[in-house]
Each structure stands twice: as structure tokens, then as C-alpha cells.
N, C-alpha and C positions, 0 to 999 in steps of 0.2 A: 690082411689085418691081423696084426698079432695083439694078444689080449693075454696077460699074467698074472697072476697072482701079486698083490701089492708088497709082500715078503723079498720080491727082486729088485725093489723099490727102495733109494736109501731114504729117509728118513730124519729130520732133525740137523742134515746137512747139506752143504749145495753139491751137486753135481757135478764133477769136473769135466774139463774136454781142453784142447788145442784152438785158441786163436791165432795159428801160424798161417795154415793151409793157404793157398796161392789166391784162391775164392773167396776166402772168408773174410766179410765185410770188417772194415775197423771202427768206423762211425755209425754206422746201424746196429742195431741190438738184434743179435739171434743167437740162438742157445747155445748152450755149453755142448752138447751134442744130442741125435735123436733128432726125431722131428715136430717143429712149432705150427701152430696156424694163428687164428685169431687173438688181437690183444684181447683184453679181459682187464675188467676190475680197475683202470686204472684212478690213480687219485696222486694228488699234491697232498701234504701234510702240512701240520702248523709249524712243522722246522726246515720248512721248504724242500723235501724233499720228495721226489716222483717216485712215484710205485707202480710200476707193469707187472702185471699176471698176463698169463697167455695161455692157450689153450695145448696144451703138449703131452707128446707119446713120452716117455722115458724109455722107451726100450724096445724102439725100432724107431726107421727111418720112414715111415708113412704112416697115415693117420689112424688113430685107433687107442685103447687103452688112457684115454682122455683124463690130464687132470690140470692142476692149474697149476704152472710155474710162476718164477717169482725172480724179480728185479729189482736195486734201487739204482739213482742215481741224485745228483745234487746239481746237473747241467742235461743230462737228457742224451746225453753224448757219454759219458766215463759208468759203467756200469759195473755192480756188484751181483752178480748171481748169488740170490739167497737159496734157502731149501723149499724144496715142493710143498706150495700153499694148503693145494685139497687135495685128496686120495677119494677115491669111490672106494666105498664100505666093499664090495659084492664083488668078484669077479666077473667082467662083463658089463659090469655097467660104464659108466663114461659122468666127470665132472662137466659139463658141457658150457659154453660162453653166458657172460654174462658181465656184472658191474659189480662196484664197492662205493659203498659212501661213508662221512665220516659223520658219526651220530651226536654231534656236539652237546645236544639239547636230552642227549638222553632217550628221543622217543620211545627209545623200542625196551628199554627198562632193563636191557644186558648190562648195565654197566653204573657203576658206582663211583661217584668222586673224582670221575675226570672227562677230558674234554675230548680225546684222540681216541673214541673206541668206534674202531673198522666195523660194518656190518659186510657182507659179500652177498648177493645175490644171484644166484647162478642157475643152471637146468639141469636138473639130472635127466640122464637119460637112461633109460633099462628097454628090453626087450618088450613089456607092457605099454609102456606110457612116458612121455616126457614132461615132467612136473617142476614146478620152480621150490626152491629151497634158499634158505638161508644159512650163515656160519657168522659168529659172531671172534671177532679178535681184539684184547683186552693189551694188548702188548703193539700197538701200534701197527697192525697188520702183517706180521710176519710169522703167527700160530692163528689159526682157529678150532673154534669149540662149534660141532654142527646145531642147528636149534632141536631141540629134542622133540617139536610137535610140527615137524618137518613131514610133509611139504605144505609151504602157506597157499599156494594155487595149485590146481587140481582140476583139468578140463577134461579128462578120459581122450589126451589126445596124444598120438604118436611125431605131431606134427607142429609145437607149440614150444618154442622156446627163445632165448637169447635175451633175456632182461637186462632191459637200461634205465638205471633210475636216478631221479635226480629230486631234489627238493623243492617245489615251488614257492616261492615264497610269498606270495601273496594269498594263500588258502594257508597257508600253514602245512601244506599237505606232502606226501611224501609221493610223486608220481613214476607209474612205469609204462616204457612204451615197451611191446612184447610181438614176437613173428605170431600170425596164424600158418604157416610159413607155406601152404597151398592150397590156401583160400585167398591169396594176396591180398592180405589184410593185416594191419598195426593195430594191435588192441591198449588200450591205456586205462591204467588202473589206479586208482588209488589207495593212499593207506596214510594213515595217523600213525602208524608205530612199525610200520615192516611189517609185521607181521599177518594182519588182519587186511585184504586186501577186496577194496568193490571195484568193478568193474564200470567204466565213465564210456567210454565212446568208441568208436573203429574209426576207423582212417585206410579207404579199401581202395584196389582195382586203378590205381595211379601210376601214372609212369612207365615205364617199362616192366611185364609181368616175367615176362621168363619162365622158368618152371618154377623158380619159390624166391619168396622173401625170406630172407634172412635178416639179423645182426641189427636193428633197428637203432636210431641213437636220436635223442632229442636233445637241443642245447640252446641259451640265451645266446644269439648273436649279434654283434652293433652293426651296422650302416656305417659303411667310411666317409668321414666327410659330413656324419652328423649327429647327432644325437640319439637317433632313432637306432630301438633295440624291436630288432625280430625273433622268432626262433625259426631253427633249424630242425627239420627232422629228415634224418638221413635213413637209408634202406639199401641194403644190398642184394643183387640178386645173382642165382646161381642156378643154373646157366641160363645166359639170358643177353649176356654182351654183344654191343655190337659186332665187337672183334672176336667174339668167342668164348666161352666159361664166363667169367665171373665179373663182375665192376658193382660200383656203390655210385646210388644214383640220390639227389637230393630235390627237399622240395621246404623254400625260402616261407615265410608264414607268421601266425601269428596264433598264439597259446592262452586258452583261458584259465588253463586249471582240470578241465575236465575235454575243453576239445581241440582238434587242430585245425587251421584254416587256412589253403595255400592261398599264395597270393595271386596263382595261376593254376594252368593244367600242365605246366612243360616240363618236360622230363630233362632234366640236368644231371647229366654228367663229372663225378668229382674229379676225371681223372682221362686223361686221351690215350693213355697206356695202357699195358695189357696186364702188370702186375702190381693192384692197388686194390685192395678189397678190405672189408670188416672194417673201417676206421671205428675207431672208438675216442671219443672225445674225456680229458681229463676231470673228475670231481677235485673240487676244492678251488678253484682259480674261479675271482671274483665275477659275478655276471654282467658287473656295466665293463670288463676287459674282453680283448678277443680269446675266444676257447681255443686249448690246444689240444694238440689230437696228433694219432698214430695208424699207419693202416699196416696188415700185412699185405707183405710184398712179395705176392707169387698168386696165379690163376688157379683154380683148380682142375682145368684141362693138362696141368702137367707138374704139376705140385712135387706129387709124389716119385716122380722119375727122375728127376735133375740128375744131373751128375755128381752135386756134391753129397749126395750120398755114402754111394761106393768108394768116391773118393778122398774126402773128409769126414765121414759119418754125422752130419749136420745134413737138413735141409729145410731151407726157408730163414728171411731174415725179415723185419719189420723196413718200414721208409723212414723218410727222414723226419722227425718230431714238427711239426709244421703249424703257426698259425693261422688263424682264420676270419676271414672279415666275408662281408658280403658290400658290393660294390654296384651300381649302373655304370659298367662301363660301357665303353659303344658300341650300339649293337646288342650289346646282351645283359638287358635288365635284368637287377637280384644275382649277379656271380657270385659266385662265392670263388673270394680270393684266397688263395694259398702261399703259403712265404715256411722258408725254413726258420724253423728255431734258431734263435743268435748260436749263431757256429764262431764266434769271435774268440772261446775256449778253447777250442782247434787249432789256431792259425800257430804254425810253427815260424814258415816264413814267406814273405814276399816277395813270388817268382816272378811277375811281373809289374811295374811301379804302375800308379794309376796313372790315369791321364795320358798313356803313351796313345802318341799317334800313327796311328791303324790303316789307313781310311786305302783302300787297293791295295793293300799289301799284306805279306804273310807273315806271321808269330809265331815261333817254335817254341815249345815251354817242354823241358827237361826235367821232369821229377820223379828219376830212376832213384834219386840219393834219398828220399824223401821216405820213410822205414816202412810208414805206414801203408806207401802206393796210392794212399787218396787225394784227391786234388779238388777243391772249391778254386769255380771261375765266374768271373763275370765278364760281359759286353754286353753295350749299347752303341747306337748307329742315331746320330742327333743334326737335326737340320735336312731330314728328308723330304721335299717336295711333292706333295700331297697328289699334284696333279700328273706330273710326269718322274715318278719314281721308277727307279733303276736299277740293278744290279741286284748280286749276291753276299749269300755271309755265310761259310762252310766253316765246321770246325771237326778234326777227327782227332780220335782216340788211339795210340798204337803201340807196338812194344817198339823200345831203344834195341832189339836183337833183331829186329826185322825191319821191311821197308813198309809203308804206311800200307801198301795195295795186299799186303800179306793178308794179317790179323787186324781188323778196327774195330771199333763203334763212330760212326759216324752219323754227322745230321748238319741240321743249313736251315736256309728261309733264300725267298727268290722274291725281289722286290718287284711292280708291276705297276703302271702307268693304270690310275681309274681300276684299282683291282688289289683284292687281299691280301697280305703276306701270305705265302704258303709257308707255313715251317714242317719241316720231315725229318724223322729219324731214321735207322737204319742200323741195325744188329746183325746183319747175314752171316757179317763177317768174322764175328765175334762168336761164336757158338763151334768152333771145333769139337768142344769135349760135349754137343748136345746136339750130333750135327741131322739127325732121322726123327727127329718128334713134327709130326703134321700141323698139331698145333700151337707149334714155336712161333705165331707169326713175328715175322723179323722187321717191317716197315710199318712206320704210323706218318702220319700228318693232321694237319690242321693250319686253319686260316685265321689270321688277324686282322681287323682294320688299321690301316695307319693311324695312328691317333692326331687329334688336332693337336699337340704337343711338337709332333712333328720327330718324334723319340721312339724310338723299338730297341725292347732290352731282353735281354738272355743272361739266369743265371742256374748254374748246375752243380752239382757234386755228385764228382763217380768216384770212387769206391771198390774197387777191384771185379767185380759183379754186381754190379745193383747203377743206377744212372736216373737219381732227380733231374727235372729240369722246370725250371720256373721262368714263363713266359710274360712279358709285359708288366715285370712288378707283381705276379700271380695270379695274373687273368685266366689262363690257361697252365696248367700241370703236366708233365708226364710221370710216372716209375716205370723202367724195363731194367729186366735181369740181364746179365748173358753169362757165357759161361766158357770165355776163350782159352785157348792153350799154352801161352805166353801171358807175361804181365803186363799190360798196356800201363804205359809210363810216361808217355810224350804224347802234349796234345797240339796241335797245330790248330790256329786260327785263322784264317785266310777271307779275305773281301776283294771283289775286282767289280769294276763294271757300276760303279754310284755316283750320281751324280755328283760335276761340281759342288765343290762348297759344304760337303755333308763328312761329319765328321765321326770317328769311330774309337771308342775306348774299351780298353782288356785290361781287366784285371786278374790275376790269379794266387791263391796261395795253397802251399803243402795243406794238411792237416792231421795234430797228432793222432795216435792211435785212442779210443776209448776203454780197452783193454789193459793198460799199462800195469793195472793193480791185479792182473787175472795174471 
């Protein structure tokens, strides 16, 4: 861990770096260079535009030296690297994660005569103690002034951090869900003004414990299909995955103001992938709409070693900006659905028309010419026979210099008579330039019910290293990185073996780069 003096630090401008490199995501946001982890602070504004902070080194390529960087965008996809939001005063210390809200009403009494003044919320962290603090910003969140009678919370604890706050509107109050982070426990505080903060309830010992909670997050979420608003309170823990390091597990409920109450005991899962942690859900976007949210996308079992380090001086990029609903789908009551942010900003062109028919047969899609290298695709598989279903649906990843069996990322679902879709990924291939990390694991799966629709759909965007996939409409999620030696540029869609009568649509398009203006 390297740690500097803030003097090496620029200062009142953004950061430059290279978005050429062969790795480097074009539709995911990750930094200019140096290494990112957790989002942070994020909020919409009254002129519609998204703001990311994130937790970042400046001046090395693994964690340490912590302060908050800074993003806009006006689609969630085309970004602007602003200049570094917070500095830690002290050498050694660390800006540590946390939230921004926008104090329309004034509470906290930072702000005179207008309606867009930022508060930030965040953890210091020091060799003593980890305390929360505030920074107020008077310019629409892109300087702060730290509050002078800093820090508002103060537990004499080394162990206590990542503040998520949100306004409840029904108390008037301003609430925060905060880690005990091993005591496995969510503490929740309230406050009239930010500043002044009482302590209301815990929320303990749920879910998957791991060695610690982290990154807590509470959010108004609706019910699809009706009218009915839950909340969400989400937790991440580290280490503690099934698959290994790190995952963000959730639990569907309902919020009075001062406490939270699942609607169960079951540990849910955001994510069947190995690189999706810390989501942070957006301030500012209305509560009776779905929240939007962002995780980063890398485990902490190998975060710090990627290759795109050494070989682009970056490491670490966010997912894909994604909405959220919570669902009874079959089988698994209170989902929480996930769908990608309208990518319809992106679409350069249409490599494959809709509606082509698929159904046993194979689709090569070619988008070597495509600048950016990234590719959004869809399929669905419709009029599947519930009782005796049949057959497969593979699609891989691969470079146009090589043969498929070379370099891929590939995955599939195996259809099954009286029995669950199986869907599986597969990375092995795909990791040349990562090929000795133990805990790379390279295969995932998971099962779906056929649905009484009689429909099963697949939709993805890769991205040069990085691979969303959204199962069923959002029932099931994945993120995996990889990190291959070649540009995977053609993807091949392939079905055999389904029954009669069942019919199969792909669609595919380029998408531009979000970089353009960098």
C-alpha cells in the first residue's frame, strides 16, 4: 500500500489517462488511471445529470491512499472525469466510502438561497478510529468545504463505517444505514439536519455473515406489476462469497423511519458472478420509480493483481448502470430484478435484424469493425414445452485472428424435460494475460424455471473485459471480468436439439464508445 503526501496529488483538475488500451472498458466507467474500488456519493441532480464518486488511489494501482474521485455523465454511459472530490487532510489517513445527498430544503443550514447544495457523507478513516464526517458543496458537487465540527458520529470504533443516507419522507427525517462492520450488524441513525445524529435501531446477524459487513445501502423499491413500495436494504460482505471474496447480498422489507423489517430470513443473492460488489443505489431519482444503482466490478480476492495494472496502469471498472425492481417470480419470491440502464444511446448499428430465425442453427456476428469492440445482444427461445423441453442454446465470444477453441468467453443453458434450465458461463479461456491467480474462478451457473410463458431470454453486454448478463428479463444477473490476449470480436450464437415448433430470436448491436469526449 503506498500512501503520499496530497502535494502529488493534482488538485482543482481531472486526471488524465488513456482509454485506448485493449482492456479498457468503453461503456463501463473506470478511471482515468490508478486504482478505483467502491462507488460512492452517487446522486441525479435537478438538470438531470449523474454524479459518481468512487473510492480511489491516485497514485498507485492498488488500494490505499483513499479519496473520493468524481464523474458526470448525462446518459450514464458518455462520462466526464471531473477533479478529485475529497483529499484526506493527514498523511495516512484515507477518505473512506460513503453517500451525497442533495439538501433541497436546506436542513443542515450550509446553504443559502438555493436548491442544488450537495452534503457528502463519508468515513474517515485514521490509524485511531473510523468516524463519519461531512463536506458540504455549494457549486453543485464538484468542490467541498469539510464541516468544521467534524466528525458528526463518533463510536471509539476502528470498525464502523460506509454511510448511506437517504431522506425519509414520511418523519421528515434524514436516515442512515451504517456497517458495525464485525459485529454483523446495520446501525440506523437519524438526523433533522446531518449533522446532529440519534441512533434508532440495528438490523444484525442476517444473511450471510462472512468476516464483515460492509457498504450498507437502503432504498424505496416498487413491486412489479403493482403498486406496492418495499424497501430494500442491501449489505455487502467480504469475505464471505459463496464463490469466494466478496458479493452484496440483500434483504426485500419494509421501513418505518426508525426500523427495518425483512419480509423473511433468506439470504439473497444480487449477483451469481464473481465481480459485483458495493452497489450503491442513486439519490435524487423519484421513490414511487425503480432505483438506479451501480456496483463495482472486481472481487477483492484479486482486485489488486489484474493485469491491467502493469499493463494499462488502471485497475478496476464499475457494471453496467442497472435498474431495479423486485418481482415474485417463479419460485423465488421478493427478486430483486436487474435490467441494464437504456443502452439505446450506444447503438451505433444493427448487426443482427430482429426477429431472425434461429431455432438449430448457428449466427456469426462480426463486429471487428465496430471501434469501440463492445457488443449488446439479445435472444429468447419462445414456445418451449413445459413438460418435455429439449435442447441447447450456446453463444461464444472470440477473436476474428483466432479460431473460436483458441481465445473465448463462452456460456449456454441446457434445456430439460420436468427440470430447470441450467445456464453456465465459462472464462477459462479468456484469461491469458491472468492465467496463475487461484482465485480466478472461471465457471459459474445457475438454474431457472421454464416459465408458464413458455419464454426464456438472454441479454448481455461485453465489453472488452467486463461481461453483464441478464437472465429472464432480470431474474438472475451475472458480472465476470476476464482479461484475454487477443480482442474477442465475434460472437457466435448457436441452438440444436429444441423441440418442434419453438422458436428462437437474436438480436445484436455495436455500441459507441462512452469515452468520445476524453
Amino acid at each position: 500500500m503506498v500512501l503520499t503526501d496530497d502535494t502529488s496529488v493534482p488538485k482543482g483538475v481531472p486526471i488524465s489517462g488513456s482509454y485506448t488500451g485493449t482492456l479498457r472498458p468503453q461503456v463501463h466507467f473506470s478511471p482515468p488511471r490508478e486504482f478505483m474500488n467502491d462507488p460512492n456519493g452517487m446522486f441525479k441532480d435537478a438538470k438531470g445529470v449523474w454524479h459518481l464518486y468512487y473510492q480511489y488511489n491516485p497514485t498507485d494501482t492498488v488500494a490505499g491512499n483513499q479519496h473520493w474521485g468524481h464523474a458526470t455523465s448525462k446518459d450514464l454511459y458518455h462520462w466526464v472525469n471531473q477533479p478529485i472530490a475529497l483529499f484526506p487532510d493527514k498523511k495516512g489517513d484515507g477518505i473512506f466510502s460513503g453517500s451525497a445527498v442533495i439538501d433541497v430544503n436546506n436542513t443542515s443550514g450550509f446553504f443559502t438561497d438555493q436548491k442544488d447544495g450537495v452534503v457528502a457523507i463519508y468515513t474517515l478513516n485514521t490509524d485511531q478510529e473510523q468516524t463519519q464526517e461531512i463536506a458540504y458543496s455549494k457549486d453543485g458537487g464538484y468542490s467541498f468545504t469539510k464541516y468544521a465540527n467534524n466528525p458528526v458520529i463518533s463510536i471509539n470504533s476502528t470498525q464502523f463505517r460506509d454511510p448511506k443516507v437517504i431522506w425519509h419522507a414520511p418523519t421528515s427525517r434524514w436516515v442512515m444505514v451504517i456497517a458495525y462492520v464485525q459485529e454483523y450488524s446495520i446501525g440506523i441513525y437519524t438526523s433533522p439536519n446531518l449533522k446532529d445524529w440519534t441512533h434508532a435501531s440495528n438490523f444484525s446477524h442476517r444473511g450471510l455473515l462472512g468476516l464483515q459487513y460492509e457498504c450498507p445501502n437502503l432504498v424505496p423499491i416498487p413491486m412489479q406489476g403493482t403498486t406496492e413500495q418495499f424497501h430494500l436494504l442491501a449489505i455487502s460482505v467480504n469475505p464471505g462469497a459463496p464463490l469466494g471474496g466478496s458479493t452484496t447480498q440483500y434483504f426485500p422489507g419494509h421501513f418505518n423511519g426508525t426500523h427495518f423489517t425483512p419480509v423473511d430470513d433468506a439470504a439473497r443473492l444480487a449477483d451469481f458472478g464473481k465481480d459485483n460488489y458495493a452497489g450503491q443505489f442513486f439519490f435524487g431519482t423519484p421513490d414511487n420509480e425503480p432505483p438506479v444503482g451501480i456496483a463495482w466490478a472486481s472481487n477483492w480476492e484479486y482486485s489488486q493483481v489484474v493485469p491491467t495494472g502493469p499493463l494499462e496502469d488502471w485497475r478496476s471498472s464499475m457494471a453496467l448502470p442497472r435498474v431495479y425492481e423486485l418481482a415474485n417470480a417463479t419460485r423465488r419470491p421478493f427478486q430483486l430484478i436487474s435490467k441494464p440502464y437504456d443502452l439505446t444511446p450506444l447503438h451505433t448499428s444493427q448487426l443482427v435484424p430482429p426477429n431472425s430465425p434461429t431455432a438449430n442453427a448457428t449466427v456469426r456476428v462480426d463486429y471487428s469493425h465496430i471501434p469501440s469492440g463492445a457488443l449488446h445482444f439479445r435472444a429468447s427461445i419462445s414456445h418451449i414445452p413445459t413438460a418435455n423441453a429439449a435442447g441447447t442454446a450456446n453463444f461464444t465470444i472470440y477473436s476474428s485472428s483466432f479460431s473460436s477453441t483458441d481465445e473465448s468467453l463462452r456460456g449456454g443453458f441446457f434445456l430439460a424435460a420436468s427440470a430447470d434450465t441450467l445456464f453456465w458461463l465459462d472464462r477459462s479461456r479468456a484469461a491469458r494475460r491472468f492465467p496463475d491467480n487461484p482465485f480466478f474462478t472461471d465457471k459459474f451457473s445457475t438454474s431457472t424455471p421454464i416459465r408458464d410463458s413458455g419464454v426464456w431470454s438472454l441479454e448481455a453486454v461485453f465489453d472488452r473485459s467486463i461481461l453483464d448478463v441478464f437472465l429472464d428479463d432480470g431474474v438472475q444477473t451475472a458480472t465476470l471480468t476476464c482479461f484475454p490476449d487477443a480482442r474477442l470480436d465475434v460472437l457466435e450464437w448457436a441452438t440444436e436439439g429444441l423441440n418442434e415448433g419453438v422458436e428462437v430470436s437474436v438480436e445484436a448491436w455495436g455500441l459507441e464508445s462512452g469515452w468520445t469526449g476524453e
